[in-house]
N, C-alpha and C positions, 0 to 999 in steps of 0.2 A: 651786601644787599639785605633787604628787610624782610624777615621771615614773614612770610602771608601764611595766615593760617586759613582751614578750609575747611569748611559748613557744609551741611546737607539742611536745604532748604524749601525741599518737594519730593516726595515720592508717590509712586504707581505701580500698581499690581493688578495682573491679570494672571490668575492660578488654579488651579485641578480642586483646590478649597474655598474660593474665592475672587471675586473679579475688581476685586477695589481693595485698595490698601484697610479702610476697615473692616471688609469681609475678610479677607485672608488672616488678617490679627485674631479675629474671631472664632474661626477656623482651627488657628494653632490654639489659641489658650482654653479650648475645647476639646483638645485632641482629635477633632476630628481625621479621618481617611479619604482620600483623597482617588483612591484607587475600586475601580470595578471594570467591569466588562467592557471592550474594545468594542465602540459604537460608529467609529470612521472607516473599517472593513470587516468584511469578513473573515473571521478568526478560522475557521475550521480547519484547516490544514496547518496553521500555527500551532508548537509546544505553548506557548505563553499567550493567552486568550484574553489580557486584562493590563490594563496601565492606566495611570492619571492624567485623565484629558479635562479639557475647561467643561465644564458645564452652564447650559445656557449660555455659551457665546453665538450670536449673530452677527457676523461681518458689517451686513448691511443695516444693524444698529449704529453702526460707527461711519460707514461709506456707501457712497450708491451702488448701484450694479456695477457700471461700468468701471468705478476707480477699484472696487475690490476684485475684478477680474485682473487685475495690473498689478496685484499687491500677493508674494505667496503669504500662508497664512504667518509665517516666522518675523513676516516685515508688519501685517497686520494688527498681531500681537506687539509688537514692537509700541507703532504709532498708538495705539491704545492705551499704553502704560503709560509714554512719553507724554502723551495728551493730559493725562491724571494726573502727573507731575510737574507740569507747567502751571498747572492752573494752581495747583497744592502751592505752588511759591509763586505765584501772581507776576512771572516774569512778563509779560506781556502788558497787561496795564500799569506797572512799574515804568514800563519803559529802558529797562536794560539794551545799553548799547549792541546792535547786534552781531558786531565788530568784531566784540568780545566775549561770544557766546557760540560756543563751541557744542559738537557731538559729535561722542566717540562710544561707538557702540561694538557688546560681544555678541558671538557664537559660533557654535562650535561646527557647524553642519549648515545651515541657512535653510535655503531654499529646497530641501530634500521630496518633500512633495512635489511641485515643480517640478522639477528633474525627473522624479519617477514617473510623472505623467505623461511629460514630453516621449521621453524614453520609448515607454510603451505601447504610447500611441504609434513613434516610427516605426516599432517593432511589429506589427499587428497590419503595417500597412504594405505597399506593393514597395517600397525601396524608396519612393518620391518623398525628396525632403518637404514636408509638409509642415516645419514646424512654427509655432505660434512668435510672432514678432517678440513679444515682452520674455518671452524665453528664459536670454540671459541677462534681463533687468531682473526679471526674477528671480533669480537665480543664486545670485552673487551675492555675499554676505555683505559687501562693503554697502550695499543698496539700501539698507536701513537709515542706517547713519544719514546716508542723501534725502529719504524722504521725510526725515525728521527736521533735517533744515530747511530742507526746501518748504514744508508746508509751513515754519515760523518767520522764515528767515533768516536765520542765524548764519553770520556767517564767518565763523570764528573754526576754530581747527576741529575738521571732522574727517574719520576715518573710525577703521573696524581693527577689531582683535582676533583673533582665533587662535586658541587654546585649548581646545577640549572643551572639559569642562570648567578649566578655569579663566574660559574666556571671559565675562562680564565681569567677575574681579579683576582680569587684567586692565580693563575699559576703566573703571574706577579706578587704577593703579594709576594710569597714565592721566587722569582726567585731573587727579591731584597733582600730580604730578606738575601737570601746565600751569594748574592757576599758582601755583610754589613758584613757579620759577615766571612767573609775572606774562605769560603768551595768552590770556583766558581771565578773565574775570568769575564768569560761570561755563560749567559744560554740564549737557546732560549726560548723562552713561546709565549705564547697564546691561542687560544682554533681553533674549529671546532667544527658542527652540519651537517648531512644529515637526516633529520625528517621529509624533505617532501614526506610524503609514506603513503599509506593507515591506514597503526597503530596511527602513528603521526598525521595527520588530522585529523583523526575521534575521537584520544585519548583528544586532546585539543577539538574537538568539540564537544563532549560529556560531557565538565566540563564545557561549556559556556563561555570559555575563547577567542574564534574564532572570528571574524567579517564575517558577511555572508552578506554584501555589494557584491553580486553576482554581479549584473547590473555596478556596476564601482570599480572594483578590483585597479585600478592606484590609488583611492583616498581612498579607506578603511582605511589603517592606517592613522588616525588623531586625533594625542595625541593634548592635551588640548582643540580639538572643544567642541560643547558644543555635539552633534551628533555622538561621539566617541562610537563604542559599541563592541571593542574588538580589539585584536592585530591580524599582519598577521604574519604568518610564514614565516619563513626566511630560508636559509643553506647557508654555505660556513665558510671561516676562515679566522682569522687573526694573522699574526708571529709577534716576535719583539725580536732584537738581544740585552739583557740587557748584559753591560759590565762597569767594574770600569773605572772608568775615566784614573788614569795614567796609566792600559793596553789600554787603544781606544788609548790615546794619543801616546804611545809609538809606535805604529803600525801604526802610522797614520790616525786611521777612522774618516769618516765624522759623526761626532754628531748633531741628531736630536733635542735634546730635556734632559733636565739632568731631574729625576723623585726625587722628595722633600720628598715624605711620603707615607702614605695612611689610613686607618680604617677599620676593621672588626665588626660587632657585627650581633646580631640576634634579631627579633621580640621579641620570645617567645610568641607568639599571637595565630598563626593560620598556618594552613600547605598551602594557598592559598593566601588569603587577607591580604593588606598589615596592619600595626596599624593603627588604628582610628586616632589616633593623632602623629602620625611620629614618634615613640621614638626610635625604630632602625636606621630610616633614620638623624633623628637631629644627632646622639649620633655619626654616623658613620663619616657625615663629619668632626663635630667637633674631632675625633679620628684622621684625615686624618690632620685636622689643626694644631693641636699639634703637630705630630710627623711631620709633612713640617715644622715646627717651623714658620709657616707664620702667619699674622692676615687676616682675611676675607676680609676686605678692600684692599688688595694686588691679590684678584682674579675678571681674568678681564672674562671668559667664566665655562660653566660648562656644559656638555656633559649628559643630565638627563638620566636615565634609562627607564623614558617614553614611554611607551607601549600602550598607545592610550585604556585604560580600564578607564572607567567609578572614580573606590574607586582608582587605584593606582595613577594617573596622580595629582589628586587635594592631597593626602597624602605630594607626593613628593614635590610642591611647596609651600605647607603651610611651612612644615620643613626647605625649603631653606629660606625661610622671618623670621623663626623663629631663623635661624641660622647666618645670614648673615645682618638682620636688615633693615634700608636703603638702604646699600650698595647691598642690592638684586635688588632694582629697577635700577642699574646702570652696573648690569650685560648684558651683552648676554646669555641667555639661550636656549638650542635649542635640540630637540629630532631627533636622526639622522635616530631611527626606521621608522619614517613615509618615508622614501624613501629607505630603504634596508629590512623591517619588522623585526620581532626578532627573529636573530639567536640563539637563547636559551645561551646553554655553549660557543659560540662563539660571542655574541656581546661584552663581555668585552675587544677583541681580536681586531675587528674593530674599537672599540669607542674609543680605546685608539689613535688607527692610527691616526684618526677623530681629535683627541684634538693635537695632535703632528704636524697635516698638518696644522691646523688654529694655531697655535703658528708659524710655519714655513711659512705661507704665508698672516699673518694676518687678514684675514676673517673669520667669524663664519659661519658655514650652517647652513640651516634654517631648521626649522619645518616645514614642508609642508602639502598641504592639512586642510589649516584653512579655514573656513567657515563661522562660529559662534559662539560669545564669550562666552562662559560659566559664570553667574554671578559668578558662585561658587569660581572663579580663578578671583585671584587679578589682576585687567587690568593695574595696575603699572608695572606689570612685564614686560620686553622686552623677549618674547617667540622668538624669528626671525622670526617671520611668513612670509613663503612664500619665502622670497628671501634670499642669504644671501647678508651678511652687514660687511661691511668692518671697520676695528677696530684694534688697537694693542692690542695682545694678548700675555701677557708673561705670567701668569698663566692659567692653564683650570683644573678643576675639570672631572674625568669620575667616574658617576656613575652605581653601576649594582646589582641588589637587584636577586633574586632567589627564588623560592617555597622552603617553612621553614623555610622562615623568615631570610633566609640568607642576609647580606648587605654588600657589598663593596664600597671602594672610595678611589680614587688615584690621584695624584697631579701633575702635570708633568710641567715646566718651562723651559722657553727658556733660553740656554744654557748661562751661563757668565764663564769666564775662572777664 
């Protein structure tokens, strides 16, 4: 069979920095932070008072009353990016067969507000199940995906991921996946999270996974300081319109970025912490190298999964030196969590945007919020601290790891005909 290779032709962002793919670029090559004070409850009885939430989004900018009552905000957020994305690759006035137009969407949790509402409301009441019909439409992760077709009508292979956080790169895994093996023409993918809510906070702050950096929430997330002592929460979503190259080309779309490979594998370790000695993490890239048929010396950036925890951040760059050799110290390496926090099942959705935009405008963004060098982490390494740094980027690595040992890695190159 004919290897099809596979384009990204549209993307969408809705982020704690930005709510459109050129705001969120802007965002990052600004360093901006993305984190302040928790304005969806009351914090007061919370450790952790602050996370990265959208700013300025209004639902009913995008839906009316009634369809945004039907919608929890993780499906919301979803349709909004997916929206930006569509129209980014003009699949609609193109007229793309709908056949062959697939969505295959992540995340890690869904519908958690929902739930908690529902939840509370029964608890608060006399025992009478009084709960709201859309309940478990809302609810359910796979529900995304559905409202994303249904509102195009695509009606090509759709279903959901869940991985943690490595769900949305799984959705891109598989989304290439299909058009490879000829089931899809185009699919959209990527993921969504709405987690910042009293469950979600308190459930991450309860496992000591939090940063309770109360006094300066803008600088909490900072992966690789030496002063790192947790990650911030994040919500919002990222699209991306995957399509074989001679459908983009026949149609005319602008192509962002052609995607090379990727890698799967798992710990086997631990339902939390990452391995002691990176064997999921080495195993993965090298998984992602092979099938990119690329060598490591051909990668000029790499987009880490970097979460600003203590065990994960030094796991992850041992294994890239272990992987990459010398040629690690002549990377750009850069966590893009420290200015948007971690959208759990949606950063593999953003980070990919992230490595596609610094391939498209040659700049890496930086890691933000450094301080203080960790002996522990090799100071060979170019981390981008603080600023980004301007560079031709034709390869970039996105990394996105998940509770259970889950790992992802995806390869993405700038397009040659």
């Amino acid at each position: 069979m004919k290897s099809r290779r596979v384009v990204v032709t549209g993307m969408g962002a809705l982020t704690p920095i930005g709510n459109s793919v050129s705001q969120f670029w802007q965002g990052l090559s600004q360093g901006v932070s993305g984190s302040a004070n928790i304005t969806h409850f009351d914090t007061e009885k919370f450790k952790t008072k602050f996370a990265c939430e959208l700013k300025n989004f209004d639902p009913t900018d995008h839906f009316d009353r009634k369809e945004a009552r039907k919608l929890d905000p993780c499906a919301q957020y979803a349709i909004v990016a997916a929206d930006e994305a569509v129209k980014d690759a003009a699949l609609i006035e193109n007229a793309a067969d709908p056949d062959r137009v697939g969505v295959i969407w992540g995340s890690g949790i869904g519908g958690l507000i929902t739930f908690q509402q529902e939840v509370m409301q029964f608890a608060q009441g006399d025992g009478t199940p009084r709960f709201n019909p859309f309940f478990i439409p809302k609810m359910i992760i796979d529900i995304t995906a559905g409202h994303i077709s249904i509102k195009y009508g695509f009606r090509g292979p759709n279903f959901a991921t869940v991985s943690a956080c490595a769900s949305a790169t799984h959705a891109l895994i598989d989304a290439y996946t299909y058009i490879k093996l000829d089931k899809a023409d185009v699919i959209v993918s990527g993921g969504s999270e709405a987690a910042v809510c009293e469950a979600g906070v308190g459930g991450f702050g309860a496992m000591k996974a939090l940063s309770e950096r109360n006094d300066s929430p803008e600088t909490a997330s900072r992966p690789f300081d030496k002063d790192r002592e947790g990650f911030v929460l994040g919500e919002g979503s990222g699209a991306l319109v995957l399509e074989e190259l001679e459908h983009a080309q026949a149609r005319g779309a602008k192509i962002y970025a052609e995607i090379l490979g990727n890698g799967m594998t798992a710990d086997a370790y631990h339902i939390t912490a990452p391995h002691p000695e990176g064997v999921g993490v080495k195993k993965v890239m090298q998984n992602a190298l092979e099938d990119a048929g690329v060598s490591p010396e051909t990668v000029d950036y790499i987009n880490v999964h970097g979460t600003s925890t203590p065990l994960g951040d030094i796991s992850e760059v041992n294994a890239i030196i272990d992987v990459f050799g010398e040629h690690a110290f002549k990377l750009n390496i850069s966590s893009t969590k420290s200015m948007t926090g971690h959208l759990l099942g949606a950063a593999g959705g953003i980070e990919a945007i992230a490595c596609i935009m610094a391939i498209n405008n040659n700049l890496t963004p930086p890691t933000i919020n450094h301080f203080t060098d960790d002996e522990k982490i090799d100071d060979r390494l170019n981390l981008t601290f603080n600023q980004a740094q301007e560079k031709e980027v034709v390869t970039a690595i996105s990394n996105t790891f998940g509770f259970g040992g889950h790992n992802t890695s995806m390869i993405f190159r700038k397009f040659e005909k």
